[in-house]
C-alpha positions as a LaTeX table, in Angstrom:
\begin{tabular}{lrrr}
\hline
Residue & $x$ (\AA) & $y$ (\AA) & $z$ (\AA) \\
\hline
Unk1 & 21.49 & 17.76 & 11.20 \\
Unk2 & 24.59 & 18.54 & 9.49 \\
Unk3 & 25.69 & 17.34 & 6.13 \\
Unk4 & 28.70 & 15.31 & 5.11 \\
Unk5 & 30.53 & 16.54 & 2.24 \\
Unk6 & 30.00 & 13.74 & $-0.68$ \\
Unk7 & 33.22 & 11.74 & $-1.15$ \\
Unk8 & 33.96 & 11.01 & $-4.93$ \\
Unk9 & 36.87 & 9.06 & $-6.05$ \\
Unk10 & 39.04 & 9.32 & $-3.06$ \\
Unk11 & 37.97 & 13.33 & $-2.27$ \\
Unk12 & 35.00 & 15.29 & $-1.55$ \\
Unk13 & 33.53 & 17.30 & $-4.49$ \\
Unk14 & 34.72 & 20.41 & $-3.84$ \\
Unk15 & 38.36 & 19.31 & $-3.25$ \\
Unk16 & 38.06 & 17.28 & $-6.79$ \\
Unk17 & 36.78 & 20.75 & $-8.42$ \\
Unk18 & 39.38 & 22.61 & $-7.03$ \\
Unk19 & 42.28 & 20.56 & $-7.64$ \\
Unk20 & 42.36 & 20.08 & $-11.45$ \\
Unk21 & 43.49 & 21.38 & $-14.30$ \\
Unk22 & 42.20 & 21.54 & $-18.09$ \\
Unk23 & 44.02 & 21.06 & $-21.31$ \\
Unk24 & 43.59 & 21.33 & $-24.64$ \\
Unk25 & 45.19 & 20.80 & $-28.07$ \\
Unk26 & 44.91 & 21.75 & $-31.86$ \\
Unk27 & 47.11 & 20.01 & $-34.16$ \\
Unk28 & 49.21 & 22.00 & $-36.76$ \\
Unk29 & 48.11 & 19.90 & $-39.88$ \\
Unk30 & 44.49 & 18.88 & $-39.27$ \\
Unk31 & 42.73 & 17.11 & $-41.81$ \\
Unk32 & 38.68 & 16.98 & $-41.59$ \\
Unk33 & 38.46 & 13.44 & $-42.75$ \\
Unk34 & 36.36 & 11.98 & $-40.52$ \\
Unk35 & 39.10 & 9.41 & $-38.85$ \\
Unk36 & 39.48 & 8.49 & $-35.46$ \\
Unk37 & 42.39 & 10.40 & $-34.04$ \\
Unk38 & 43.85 & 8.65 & $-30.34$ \\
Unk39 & 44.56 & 10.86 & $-27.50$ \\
Unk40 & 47.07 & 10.03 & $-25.00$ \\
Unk41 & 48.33 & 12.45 & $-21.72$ \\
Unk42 & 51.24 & 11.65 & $-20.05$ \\
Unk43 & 52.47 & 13.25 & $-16.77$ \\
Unk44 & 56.05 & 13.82 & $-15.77$ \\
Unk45 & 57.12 & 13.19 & $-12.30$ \\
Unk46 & 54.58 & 13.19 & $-9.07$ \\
Unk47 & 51.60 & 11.36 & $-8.19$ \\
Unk48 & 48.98 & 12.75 & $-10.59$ \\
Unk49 & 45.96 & 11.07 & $-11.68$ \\
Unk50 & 45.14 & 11.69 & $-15.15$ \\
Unk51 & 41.67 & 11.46 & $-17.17$ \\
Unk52 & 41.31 & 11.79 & $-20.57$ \\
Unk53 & 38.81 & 9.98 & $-23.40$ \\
Unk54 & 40.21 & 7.71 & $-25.84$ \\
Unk55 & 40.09 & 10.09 & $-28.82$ \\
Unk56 & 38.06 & 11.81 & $-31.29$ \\
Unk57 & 36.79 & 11.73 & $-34.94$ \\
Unk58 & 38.38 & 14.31 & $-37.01$ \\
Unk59 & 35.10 & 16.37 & $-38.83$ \\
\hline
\end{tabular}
């Protein structure tokens, strides 16, 4: 019996893991003082689907 590829949001797995992309950030004047800095990711132009977590705590 053959297996179906899993679908996961809208794609199998393997097409999600291939099509994505990772980015990352380090601000120029970071302060260690334990606040809760937001993240936000904006995309320019095309139909892009964008995940990202609300922020992190500056330590």
């Amino acid at each position: 019996m053959e297996k179906k590829p899993q679908r996961v949001f809208g794609g199998t797995m393997r097409e999600q893991s291939e099509n994505h992309d990772l980015l990352s950030y380090t601000p120029g004047a970071y302060s260690p003082d334990g606040g809760f800095r937001t993240i936000a990711v904006r995309v320019k132009g095309g139909n892009y689907a964008v995940s990202n977590r609300l922020g992190c705590y500056a330590r």
